[in-house]
C-alpha positions as protocol buffer text, in pm:
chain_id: "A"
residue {
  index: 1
  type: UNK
  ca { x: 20357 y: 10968 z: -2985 }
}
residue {
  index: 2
  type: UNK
  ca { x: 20269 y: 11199 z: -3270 }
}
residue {
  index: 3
  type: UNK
  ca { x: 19980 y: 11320 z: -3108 }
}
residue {
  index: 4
  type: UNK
  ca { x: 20199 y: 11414 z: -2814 }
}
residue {
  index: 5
  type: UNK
  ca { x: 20402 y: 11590 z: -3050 }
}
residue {
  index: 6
  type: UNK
  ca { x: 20158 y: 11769 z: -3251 }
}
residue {
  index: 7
  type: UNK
  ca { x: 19961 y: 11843 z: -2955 }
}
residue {
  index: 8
  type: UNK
  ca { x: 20284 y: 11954 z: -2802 }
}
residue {
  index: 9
  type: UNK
  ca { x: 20367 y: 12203 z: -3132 }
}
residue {
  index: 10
  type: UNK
  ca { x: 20020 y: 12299 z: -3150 }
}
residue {
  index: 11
  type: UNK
  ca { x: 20006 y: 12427 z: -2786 }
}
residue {
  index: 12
  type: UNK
  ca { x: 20373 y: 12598 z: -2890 }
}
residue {
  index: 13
  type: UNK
  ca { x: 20204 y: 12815 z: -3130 }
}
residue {
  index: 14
  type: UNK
  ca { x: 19901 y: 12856 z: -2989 }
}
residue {
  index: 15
  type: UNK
  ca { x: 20074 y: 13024 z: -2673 }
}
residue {
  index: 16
  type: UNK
  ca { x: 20313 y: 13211 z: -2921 }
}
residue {
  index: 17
  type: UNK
  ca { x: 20021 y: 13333 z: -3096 }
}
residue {
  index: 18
  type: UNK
  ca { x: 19862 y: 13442 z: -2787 }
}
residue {
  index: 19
  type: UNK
  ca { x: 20181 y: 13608 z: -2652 }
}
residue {
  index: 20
  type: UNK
  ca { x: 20183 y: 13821 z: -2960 }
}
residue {
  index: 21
  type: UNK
  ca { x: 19841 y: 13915 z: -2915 }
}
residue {
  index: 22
  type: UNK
  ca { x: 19868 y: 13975 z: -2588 }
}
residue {
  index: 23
  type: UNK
  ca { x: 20190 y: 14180 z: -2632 }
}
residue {
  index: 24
  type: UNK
  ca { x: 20026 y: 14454 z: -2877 }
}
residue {
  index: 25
  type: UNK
  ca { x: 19713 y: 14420 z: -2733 }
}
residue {
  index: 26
  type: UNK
  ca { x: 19772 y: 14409 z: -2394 }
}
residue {
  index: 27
  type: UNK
  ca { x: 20151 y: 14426 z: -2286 }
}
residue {
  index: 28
  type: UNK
  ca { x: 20270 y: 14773 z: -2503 }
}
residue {
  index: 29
  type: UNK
  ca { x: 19928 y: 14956 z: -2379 }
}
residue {
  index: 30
  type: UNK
  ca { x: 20017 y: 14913 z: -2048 }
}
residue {
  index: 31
  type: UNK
  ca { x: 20404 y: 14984 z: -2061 }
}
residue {
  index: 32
  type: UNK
  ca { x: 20321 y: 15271 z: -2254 }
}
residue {
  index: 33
  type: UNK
  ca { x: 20069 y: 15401 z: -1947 }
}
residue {
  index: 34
  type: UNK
  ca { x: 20326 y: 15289 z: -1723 }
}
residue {
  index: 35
  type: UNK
  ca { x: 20576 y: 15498 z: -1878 }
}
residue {
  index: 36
  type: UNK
  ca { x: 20382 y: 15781 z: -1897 }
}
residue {
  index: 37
  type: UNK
  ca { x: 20187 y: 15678 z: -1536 }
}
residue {
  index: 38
  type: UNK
  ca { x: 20643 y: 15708 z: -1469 }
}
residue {
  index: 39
  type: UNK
  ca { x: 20728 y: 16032 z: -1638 }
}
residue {
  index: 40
  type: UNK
  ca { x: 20428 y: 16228 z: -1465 }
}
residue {
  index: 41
  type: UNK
  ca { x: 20513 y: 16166 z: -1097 }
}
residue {
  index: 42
  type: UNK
  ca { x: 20846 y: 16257 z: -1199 }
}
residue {
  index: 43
  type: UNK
  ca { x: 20746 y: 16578 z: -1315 }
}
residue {
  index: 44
  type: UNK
  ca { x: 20522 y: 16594 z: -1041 }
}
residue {
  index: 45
  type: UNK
  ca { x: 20828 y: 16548 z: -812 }
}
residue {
  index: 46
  type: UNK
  ca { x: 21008 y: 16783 z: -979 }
}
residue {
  index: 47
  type: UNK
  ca { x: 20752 y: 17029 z: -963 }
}
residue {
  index: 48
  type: UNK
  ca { x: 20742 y: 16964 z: -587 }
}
residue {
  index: 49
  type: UNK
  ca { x: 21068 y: 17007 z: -559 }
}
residue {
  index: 50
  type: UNK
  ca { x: 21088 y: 17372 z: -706 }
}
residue {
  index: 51
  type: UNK
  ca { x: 20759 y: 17454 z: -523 }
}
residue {
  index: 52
  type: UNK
  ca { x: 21014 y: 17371 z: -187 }
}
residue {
  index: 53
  type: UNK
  ca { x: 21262 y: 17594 z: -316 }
}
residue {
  index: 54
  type: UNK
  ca { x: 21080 y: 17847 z: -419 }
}
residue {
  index: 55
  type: UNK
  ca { x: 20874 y: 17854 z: -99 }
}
residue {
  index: 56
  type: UNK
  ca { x: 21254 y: 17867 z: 126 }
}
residue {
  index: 57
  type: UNK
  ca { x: 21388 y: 18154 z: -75 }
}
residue {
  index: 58
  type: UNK
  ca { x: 20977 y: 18339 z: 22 }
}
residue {
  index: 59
  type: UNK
  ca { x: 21069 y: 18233 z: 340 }
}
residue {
  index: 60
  type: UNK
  ca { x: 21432 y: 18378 z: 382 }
}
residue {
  index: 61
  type: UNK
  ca { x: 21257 y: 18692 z: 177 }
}
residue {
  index: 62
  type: UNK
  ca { x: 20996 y: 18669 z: 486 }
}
residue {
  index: 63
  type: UNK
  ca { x: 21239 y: 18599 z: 721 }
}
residue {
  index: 64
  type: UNK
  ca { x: 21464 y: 18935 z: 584 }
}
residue {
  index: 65
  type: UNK
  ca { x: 21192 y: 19153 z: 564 }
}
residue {
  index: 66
  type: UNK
  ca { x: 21094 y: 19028 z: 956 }
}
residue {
  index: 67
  type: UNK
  ca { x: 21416 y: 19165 z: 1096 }
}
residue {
  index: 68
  type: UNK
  ca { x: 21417 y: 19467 z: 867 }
}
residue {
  index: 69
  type: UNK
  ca { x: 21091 y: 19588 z: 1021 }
}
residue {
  index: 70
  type: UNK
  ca { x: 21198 y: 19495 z: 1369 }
}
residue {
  index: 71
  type: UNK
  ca { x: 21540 y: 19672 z: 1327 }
}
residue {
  index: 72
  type: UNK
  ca { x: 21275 y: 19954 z: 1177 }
}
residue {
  index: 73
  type: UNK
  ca { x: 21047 y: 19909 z: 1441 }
}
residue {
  index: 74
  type: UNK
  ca { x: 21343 y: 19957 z: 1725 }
}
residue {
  index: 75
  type: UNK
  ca { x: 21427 y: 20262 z: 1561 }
}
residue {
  index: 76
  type: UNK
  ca { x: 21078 y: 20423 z: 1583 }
}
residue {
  index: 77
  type: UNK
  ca { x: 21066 y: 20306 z: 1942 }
}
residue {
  index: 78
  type: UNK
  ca { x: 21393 y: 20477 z: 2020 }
}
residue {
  index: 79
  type: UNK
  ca { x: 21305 y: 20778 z: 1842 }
}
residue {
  index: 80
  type: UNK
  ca { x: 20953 y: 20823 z: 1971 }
}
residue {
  index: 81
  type: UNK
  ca { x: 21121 y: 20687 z: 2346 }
}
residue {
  index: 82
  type: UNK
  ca { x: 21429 y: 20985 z: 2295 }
}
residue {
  index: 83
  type: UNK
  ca { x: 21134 y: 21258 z: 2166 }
}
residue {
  index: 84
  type: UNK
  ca { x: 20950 y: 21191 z: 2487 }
}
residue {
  index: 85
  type: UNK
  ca { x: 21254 y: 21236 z: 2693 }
}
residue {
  index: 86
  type: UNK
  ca { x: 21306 y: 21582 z: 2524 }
}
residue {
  index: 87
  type: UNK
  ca { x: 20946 y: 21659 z: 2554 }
}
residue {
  index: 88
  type: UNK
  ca { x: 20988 y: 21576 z: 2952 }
}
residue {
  index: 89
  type: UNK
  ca { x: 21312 y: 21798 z: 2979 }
}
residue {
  index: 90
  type: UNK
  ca { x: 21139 y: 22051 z: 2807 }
}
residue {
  index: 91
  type: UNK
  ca { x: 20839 y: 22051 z: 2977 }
}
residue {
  index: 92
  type: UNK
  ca { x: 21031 y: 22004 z: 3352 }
}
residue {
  index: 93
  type: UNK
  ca { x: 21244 y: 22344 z: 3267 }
}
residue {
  index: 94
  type: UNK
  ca { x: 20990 y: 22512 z: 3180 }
}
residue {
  index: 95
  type: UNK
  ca { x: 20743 y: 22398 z: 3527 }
}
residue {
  index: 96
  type: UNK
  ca { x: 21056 y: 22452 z: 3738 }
}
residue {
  index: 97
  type: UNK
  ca { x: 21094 y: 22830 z: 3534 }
}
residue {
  index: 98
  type: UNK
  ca { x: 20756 y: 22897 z: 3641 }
}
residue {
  index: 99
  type: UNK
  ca { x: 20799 y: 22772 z: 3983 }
}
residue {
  index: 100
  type: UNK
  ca { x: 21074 y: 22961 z: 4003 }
}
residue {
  index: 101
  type: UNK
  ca { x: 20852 y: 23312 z: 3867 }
}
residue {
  index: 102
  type: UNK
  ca { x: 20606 y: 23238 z: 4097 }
}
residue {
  index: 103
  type: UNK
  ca { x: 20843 y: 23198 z: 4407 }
}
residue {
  index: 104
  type: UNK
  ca { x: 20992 y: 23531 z: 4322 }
}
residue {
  index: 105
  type: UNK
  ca { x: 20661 y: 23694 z: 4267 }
}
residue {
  index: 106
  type: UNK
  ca { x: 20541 y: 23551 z: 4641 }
}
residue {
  index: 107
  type: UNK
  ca { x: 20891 y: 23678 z: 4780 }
}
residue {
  index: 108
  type: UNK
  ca { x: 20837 y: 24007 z: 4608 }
}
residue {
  index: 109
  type: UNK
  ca { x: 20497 y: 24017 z: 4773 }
}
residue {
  index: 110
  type: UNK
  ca { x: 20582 y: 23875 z: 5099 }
}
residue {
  index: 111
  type: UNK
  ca { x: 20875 y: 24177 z: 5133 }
}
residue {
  index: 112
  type: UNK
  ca { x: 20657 y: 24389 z: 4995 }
}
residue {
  index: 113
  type: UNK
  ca { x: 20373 y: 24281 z: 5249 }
}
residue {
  index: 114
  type: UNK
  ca { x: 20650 y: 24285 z: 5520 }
}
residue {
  index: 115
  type: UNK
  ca { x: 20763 y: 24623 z: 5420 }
}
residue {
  index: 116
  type: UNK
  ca { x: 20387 y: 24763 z: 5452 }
}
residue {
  index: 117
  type: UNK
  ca { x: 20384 y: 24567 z: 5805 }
}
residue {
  index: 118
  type: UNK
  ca { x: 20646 y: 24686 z: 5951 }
}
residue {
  index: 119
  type: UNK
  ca { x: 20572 y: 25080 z: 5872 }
}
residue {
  index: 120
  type: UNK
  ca { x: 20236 y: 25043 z: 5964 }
}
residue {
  index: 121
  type: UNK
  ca { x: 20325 y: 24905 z: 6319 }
}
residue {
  index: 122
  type: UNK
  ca { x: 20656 y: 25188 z: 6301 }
}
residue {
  index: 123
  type: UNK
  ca { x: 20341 y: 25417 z: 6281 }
}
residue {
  index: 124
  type: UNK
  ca { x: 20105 y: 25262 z: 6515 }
}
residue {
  index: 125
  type: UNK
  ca { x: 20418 y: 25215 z: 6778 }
}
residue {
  index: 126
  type: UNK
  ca { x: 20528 y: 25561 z: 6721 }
}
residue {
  index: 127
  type: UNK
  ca { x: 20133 y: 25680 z: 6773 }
}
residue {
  index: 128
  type: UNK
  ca { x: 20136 y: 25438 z: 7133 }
}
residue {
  index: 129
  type: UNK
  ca { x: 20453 y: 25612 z: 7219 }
}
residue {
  index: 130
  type: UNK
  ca { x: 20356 y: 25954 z: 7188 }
}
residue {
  index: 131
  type: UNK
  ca { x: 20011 y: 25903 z: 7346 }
}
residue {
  index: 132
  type: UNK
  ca { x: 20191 y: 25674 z: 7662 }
}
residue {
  index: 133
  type: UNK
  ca { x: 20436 y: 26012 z: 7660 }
}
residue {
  index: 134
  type: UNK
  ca { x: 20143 y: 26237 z: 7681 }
}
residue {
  index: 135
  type: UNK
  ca { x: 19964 y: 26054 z: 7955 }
}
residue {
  index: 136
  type: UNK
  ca { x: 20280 y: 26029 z: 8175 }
}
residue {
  index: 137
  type: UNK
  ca { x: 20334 y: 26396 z: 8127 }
}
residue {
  index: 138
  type: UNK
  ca { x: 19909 y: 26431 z: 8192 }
}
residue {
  index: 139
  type: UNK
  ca { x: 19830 y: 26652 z: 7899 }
}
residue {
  index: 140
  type: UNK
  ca { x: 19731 y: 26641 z: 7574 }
}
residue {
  index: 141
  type: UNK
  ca { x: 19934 y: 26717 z: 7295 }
}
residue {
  index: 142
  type: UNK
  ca { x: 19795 y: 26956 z: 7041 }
}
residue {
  index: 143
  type: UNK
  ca { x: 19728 y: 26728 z: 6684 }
}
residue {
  index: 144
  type: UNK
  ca { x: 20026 y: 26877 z: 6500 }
}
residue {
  index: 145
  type: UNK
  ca { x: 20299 y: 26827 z: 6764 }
}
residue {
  index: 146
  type: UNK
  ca { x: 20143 y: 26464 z: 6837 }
}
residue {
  index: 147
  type: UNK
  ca { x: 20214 y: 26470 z: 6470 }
}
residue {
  index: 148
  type: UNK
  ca { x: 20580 y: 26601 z: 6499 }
}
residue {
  index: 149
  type: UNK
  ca { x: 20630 y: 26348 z: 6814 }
}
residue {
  index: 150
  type: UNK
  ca { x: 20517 y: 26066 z: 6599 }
}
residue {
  index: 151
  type: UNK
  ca { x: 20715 y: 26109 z: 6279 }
}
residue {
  index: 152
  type: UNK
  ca { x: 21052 y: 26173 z: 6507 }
}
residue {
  index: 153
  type: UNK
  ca { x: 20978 y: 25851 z: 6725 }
}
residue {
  index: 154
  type: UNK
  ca { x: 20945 y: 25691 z: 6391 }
}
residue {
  index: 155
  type: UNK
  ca { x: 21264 y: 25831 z: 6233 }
}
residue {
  index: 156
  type: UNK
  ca { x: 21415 y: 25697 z: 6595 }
}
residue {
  index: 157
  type: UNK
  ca { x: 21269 y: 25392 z: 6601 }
}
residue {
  index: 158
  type: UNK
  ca { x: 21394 y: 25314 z: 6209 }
}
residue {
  index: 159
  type: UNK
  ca { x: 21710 y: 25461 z: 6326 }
}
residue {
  index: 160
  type: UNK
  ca { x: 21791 y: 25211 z: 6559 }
}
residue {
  index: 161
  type: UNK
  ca { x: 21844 y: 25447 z: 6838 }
}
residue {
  index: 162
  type: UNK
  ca { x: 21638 y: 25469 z: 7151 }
}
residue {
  index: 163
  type: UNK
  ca { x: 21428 y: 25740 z: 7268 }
}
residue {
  index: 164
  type: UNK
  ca { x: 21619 y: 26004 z: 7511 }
}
């Protein structure tokens, strides 16, 4: 029974001895790495997590400057869209001015045309009239009272009043 005891004691101290040895050998080592293995994903989280925040307030920043430009952008449309309309007014007053000169400048031309018309054939009617006058009366008109006759048929004819 001693040798169970010794053996026993022996063992005892052999596994305290080992425990010790494996505790600074082995055991504080690798709580030590563990700890710091611990305290660098936590910094690593951490850093994650102000990367995140950092990244929302680029994105709001983004997200700001977005709707700034297409508030700008609107603007510039509606400028550039109101300029055109002005350059459209502008340029319709000043076709339908033209128009408008060059329909008074073909009136002008048509009266005037109508005006030459109408005292050429006054004179050309006036000239049938005296010559139909001289061939119903069968003789020939000297040049200046064919002249004379003409002018006063003319004056007559302008005159409104017929022939006697």
């Amino acid at each position: 029974m001693l040798d169970f005891s010794v053996t026993f004691i022996i063992t005892i101290i052999n596994i305290a001895v080992l425990f010790l040895i494996l505790r600074a050998v082995l055991f504080k080592p690798v709580t030590k790495f563990m700890a710091e293995r611990a305290l660098k994903v936590q910094r690593s989280i951490d850093q994650a997590e102000e990367d995140k925040a950092a990244a929302k307030k680029l994105l709001a920043q983004h997200d700001a400057q977005l709707k700034a430009a297409g508030t700008e952008a609107e603007k510039i449309i509606r400028a550039a869209r109101e300029q055109a309309e002005a350059e459209a007014g502008r340029i319709l007053a000043e076709s339908r001015a033209e128009t408008e000169r060059i329909s008074a400048a073909a009136r002008a031309r048509l009266e005037s045309e109508r005006l030459t018309a109408m005292a050429i054939f006054k004179a050309e009617a006036a000239a049938m009239v005296v010559n139909a006058a001289g061939r119903l009366i069968r003789r020939e008109l000297a040049g200046a009272e064919q002249q004379r006759y003409a002018a006063e048929a003319l004056e007559q004819i302008a005159a409104g009043a017929p022939r006697p």
